[in-house]
PDBQT receptor file of N, H, CA, C and O in Angstrom, charges set to zero:
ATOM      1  N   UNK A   1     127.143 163.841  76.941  1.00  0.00    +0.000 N 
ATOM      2  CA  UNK A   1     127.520 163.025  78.122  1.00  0.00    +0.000 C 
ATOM      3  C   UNK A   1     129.034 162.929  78.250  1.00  0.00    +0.000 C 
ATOM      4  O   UNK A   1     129.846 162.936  77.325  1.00  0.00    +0.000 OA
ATOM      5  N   UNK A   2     129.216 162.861  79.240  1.00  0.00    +0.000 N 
ATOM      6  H   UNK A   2     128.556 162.856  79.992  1.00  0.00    +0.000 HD
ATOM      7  CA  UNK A   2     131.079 162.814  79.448  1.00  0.00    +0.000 C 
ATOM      8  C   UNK A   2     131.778 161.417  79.499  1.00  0.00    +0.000 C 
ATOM      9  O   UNK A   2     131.566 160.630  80.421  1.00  0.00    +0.000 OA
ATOM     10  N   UNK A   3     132.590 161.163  78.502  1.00  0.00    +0.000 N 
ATOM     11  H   UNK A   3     132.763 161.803  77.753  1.00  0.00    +0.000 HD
ATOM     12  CA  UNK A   3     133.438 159.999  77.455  1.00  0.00    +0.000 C 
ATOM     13  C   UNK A   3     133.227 158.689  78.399  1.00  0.00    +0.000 C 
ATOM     14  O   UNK A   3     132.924 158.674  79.593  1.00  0.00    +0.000 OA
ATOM     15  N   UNK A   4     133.424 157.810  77.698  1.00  0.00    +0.000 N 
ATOM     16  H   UNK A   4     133.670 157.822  76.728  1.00  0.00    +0.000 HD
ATOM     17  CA  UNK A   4     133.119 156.622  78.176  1.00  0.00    +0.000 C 
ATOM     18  C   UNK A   4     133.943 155.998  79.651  1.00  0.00    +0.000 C 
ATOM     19  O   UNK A   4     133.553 155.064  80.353  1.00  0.00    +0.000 OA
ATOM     20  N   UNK A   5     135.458 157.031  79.881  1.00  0.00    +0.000 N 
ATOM     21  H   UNK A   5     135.774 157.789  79.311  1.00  0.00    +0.000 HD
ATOM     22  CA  UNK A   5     136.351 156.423  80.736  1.00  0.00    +0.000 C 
ATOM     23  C   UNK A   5     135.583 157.218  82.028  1.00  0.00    +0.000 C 
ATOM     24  O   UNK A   5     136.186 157.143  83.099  1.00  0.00    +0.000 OA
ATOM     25  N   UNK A   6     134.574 157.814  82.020  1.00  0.00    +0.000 N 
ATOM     26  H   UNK A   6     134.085 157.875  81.150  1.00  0.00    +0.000 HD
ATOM     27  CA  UNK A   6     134.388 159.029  83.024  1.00  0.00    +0.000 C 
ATOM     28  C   UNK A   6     132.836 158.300  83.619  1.00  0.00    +0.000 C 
ATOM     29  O   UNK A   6     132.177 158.491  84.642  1.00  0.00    +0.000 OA
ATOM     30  N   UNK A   7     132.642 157.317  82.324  1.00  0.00    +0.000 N 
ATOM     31  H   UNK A   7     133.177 157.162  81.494  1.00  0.00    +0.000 HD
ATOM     32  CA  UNK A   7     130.702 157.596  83.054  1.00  0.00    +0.000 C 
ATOM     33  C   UNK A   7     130.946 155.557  83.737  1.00  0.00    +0.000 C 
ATOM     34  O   UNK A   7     131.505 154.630  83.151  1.00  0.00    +0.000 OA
ATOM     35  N   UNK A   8     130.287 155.569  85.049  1.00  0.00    +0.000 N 
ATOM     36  H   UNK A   8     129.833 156.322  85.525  1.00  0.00    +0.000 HD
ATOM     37  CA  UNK A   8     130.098 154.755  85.339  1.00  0.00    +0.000 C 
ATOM     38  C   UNK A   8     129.763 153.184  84.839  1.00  0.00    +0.000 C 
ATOM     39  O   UNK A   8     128.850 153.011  84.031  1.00  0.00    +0.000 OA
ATOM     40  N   UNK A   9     130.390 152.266  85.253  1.00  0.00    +0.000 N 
ATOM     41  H   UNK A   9     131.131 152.406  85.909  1.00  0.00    +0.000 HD
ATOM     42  CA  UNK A   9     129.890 151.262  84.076  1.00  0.00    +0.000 C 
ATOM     43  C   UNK A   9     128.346 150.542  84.240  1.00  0.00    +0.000 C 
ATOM     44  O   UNK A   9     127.959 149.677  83.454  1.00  0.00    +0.000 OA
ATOM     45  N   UNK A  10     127.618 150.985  85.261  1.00  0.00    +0.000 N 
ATOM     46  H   UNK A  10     127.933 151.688  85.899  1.00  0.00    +0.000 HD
ATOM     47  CA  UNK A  10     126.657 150.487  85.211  1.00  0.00    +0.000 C 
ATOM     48  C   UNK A  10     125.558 151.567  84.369  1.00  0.00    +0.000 C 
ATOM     49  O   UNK A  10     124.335 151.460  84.284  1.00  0.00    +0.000 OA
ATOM     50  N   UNK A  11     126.291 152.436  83.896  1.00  0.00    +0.000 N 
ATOM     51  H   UNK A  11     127.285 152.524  83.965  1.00  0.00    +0.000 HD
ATOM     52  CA  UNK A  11     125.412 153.740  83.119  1.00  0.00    +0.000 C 
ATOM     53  C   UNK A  11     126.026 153.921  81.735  1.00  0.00    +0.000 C 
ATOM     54  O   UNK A  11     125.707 154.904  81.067  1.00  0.00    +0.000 OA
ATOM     55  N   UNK A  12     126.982 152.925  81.225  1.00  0.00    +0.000 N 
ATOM     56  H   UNK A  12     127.241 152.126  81.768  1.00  0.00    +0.000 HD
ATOM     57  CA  UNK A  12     127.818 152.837  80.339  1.00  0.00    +0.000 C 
ATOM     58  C   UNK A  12     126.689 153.135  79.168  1.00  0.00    +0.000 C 
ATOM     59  O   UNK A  12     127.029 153.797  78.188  1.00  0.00    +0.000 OA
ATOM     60  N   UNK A  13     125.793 152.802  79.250  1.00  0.00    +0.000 N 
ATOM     61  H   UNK A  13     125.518 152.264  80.046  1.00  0.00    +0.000 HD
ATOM     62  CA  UNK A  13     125.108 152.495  77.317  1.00  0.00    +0.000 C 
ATOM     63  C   UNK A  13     123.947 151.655  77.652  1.00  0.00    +0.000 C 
ATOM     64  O   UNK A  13     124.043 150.470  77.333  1.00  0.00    +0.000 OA
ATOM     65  N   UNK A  14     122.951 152.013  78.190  1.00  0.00    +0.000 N 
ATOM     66  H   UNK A  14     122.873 152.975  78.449  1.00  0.00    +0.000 HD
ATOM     67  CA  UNK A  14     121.386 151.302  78.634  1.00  0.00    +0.000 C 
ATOM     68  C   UNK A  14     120.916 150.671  77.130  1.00  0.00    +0.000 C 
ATOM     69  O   UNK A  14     120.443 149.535  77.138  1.00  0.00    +0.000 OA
ATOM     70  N   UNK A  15     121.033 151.353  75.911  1.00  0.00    +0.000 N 
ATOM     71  H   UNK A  15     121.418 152.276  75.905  1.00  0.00    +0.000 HD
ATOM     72  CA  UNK A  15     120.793 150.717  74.881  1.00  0.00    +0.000 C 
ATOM     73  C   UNK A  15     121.803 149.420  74.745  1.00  0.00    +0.000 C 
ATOM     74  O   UNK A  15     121.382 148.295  75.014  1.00  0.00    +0.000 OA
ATOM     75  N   UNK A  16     123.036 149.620  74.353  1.00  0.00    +0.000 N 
ATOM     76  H   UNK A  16     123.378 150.534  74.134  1.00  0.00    +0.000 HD
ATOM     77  CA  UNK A  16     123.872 148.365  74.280  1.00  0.00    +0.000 C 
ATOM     78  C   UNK A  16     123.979 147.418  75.592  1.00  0.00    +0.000 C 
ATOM     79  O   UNK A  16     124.456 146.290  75.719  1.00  0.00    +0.000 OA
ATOM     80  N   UNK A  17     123.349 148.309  76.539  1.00  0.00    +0.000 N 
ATOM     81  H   UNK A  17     122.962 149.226  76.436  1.00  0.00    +0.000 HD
ATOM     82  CA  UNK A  17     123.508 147.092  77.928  1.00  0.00    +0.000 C 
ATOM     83  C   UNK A  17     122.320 145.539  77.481  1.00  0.00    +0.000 C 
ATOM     84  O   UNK A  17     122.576 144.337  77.413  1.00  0.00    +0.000 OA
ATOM     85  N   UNK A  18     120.450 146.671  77.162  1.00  0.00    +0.000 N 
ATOM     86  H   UNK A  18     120.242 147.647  77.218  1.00  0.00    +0.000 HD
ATOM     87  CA  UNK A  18     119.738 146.037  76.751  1.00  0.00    +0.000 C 
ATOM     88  C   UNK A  18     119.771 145.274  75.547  1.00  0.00    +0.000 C 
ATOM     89  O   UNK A  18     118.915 144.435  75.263  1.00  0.00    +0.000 OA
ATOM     90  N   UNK A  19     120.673 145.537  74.897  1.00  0.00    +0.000 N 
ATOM     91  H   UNK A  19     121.367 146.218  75.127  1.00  0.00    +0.000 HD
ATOM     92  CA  UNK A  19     121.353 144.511  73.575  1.00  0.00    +0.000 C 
ATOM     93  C   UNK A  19     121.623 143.464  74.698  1.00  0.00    +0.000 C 
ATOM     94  O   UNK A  19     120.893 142.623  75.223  1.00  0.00    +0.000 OA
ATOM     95  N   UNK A  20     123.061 143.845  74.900  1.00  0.00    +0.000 N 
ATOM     96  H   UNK A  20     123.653 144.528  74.474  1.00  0.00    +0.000 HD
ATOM     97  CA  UNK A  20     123.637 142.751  75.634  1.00  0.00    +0.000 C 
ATOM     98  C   UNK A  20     122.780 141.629  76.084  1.00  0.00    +0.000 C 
ATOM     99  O   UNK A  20     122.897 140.439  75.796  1.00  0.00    +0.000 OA
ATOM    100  N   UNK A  21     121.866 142.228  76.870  1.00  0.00    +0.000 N 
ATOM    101  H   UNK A  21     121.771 143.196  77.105  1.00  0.00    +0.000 HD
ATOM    102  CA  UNK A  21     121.421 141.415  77.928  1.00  0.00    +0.000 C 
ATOM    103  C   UNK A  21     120.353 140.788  77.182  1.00  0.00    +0.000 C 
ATOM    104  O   UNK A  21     119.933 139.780  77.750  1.00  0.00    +0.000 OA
ATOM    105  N   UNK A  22     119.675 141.117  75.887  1.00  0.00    +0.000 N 
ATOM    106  H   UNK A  22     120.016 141.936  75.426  1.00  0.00    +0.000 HD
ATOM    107  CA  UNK A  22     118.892 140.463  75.146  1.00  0.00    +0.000 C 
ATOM    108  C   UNK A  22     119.469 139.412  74.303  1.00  0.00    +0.000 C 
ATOM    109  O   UNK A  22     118.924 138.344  74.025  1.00  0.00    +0.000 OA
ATOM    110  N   UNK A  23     120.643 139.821  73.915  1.00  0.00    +0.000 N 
ATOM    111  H   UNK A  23     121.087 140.689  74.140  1.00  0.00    +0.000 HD
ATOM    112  CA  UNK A  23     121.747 138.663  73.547  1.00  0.00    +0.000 C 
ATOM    113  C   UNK A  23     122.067 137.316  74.177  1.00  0.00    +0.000 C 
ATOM    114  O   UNK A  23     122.116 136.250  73.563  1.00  0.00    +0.000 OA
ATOM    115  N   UNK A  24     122.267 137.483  75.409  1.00  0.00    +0.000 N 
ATOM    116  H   UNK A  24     122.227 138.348  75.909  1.00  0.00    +0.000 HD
ATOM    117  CA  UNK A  24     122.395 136.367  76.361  1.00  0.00    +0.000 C 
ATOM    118  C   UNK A  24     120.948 136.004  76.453  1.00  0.00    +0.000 C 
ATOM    119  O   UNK A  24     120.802 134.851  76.049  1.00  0.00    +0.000 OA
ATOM    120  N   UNK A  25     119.595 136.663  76.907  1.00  0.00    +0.000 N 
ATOM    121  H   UNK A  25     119.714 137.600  77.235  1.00  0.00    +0.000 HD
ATOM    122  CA  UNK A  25     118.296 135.589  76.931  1.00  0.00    +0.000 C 
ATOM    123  C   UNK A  25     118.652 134.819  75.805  1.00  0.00    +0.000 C 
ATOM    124  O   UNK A  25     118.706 133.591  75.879  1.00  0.00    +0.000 OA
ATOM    125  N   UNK A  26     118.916 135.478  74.698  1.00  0.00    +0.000 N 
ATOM    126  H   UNK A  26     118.873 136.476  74.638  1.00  0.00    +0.000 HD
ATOM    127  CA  UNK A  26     118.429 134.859  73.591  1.00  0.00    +0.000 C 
ATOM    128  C   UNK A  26     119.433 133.342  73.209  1.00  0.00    +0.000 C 
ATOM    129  O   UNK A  26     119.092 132.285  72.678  1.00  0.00    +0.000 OA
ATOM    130  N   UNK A  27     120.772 133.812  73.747  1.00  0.00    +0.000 N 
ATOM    131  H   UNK A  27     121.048 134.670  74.179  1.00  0.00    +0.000 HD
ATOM    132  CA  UNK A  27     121.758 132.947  73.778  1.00  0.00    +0.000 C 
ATOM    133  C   UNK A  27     121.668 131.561  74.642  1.00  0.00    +0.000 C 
ATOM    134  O   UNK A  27     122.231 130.491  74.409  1.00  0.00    +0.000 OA
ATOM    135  N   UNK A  28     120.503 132.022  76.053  1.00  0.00    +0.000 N 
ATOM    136  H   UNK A  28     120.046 132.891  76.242  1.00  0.00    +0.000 HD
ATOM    137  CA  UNK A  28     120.295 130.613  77.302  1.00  0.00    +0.000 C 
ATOM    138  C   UNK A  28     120.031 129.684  76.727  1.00  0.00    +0.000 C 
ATOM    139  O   UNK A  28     119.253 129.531  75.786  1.00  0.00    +0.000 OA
ATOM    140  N   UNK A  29     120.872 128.762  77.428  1.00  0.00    +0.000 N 
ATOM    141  H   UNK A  29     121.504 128.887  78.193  1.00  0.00    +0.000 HD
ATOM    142  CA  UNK A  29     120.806 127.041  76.519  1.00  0.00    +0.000 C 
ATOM    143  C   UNK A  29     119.587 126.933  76.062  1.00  0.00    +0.000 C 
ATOM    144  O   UNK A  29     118.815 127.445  76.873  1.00  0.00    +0.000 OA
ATOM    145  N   UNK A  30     118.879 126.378  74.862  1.00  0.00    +0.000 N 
ATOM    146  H   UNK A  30     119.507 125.963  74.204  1.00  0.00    +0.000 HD
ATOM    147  CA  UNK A  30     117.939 126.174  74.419  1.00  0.00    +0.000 C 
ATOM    148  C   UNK A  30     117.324 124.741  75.122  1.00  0.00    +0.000 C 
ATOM    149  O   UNK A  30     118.134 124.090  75.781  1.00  0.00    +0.000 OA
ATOM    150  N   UNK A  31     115.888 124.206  75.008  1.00  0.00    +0.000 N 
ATOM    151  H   UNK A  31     115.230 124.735  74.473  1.00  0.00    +0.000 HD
ATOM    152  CA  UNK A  31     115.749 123.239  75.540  1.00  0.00    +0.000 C 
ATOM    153  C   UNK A  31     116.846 122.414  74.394  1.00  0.00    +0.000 C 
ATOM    154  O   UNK A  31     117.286 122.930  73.367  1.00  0.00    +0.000 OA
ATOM    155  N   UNK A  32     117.191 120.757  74.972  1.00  0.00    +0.000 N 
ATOM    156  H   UNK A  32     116.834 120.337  75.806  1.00  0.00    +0.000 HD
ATOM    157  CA  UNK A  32     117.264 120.146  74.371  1.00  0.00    +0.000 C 
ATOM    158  C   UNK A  32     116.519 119.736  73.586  1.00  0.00    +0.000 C 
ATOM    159  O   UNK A  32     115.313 119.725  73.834  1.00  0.00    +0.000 OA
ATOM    160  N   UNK A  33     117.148 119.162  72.108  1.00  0.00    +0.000 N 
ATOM    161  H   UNK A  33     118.127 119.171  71.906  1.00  0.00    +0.000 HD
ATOM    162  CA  UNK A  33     116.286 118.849  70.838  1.00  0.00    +0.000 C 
ATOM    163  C   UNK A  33     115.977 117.240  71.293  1.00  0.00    +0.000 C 
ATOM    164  O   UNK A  33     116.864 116.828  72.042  1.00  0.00    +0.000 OA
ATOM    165  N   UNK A  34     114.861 116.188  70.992  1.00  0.00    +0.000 N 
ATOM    166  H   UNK A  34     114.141 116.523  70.384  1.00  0.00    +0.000 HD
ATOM    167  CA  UNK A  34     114.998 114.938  70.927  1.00  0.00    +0.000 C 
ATOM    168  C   UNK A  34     115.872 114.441  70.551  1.00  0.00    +0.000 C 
ATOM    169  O   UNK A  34     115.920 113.211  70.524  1.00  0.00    +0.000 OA
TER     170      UNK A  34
């Protein structure tokens, strides 16, 4: 694939995007505790 400054950023890394973005679900405020 051609270097990272060349490939679009919405095509940047579908694996590390789906990190990412599993990072943040996982990160959404939790409920509050009692």
């Amino acid at each position: 694939p051609p270097p990272p400054s060349q490939q679009p950023p919405c095509f940047a890394a579908p694996e590390l995007r789906a990190t990412a973005n599993g990072a943040r679900k996982l990160q959404i405020p939790s409920p509050p505790l009692p």
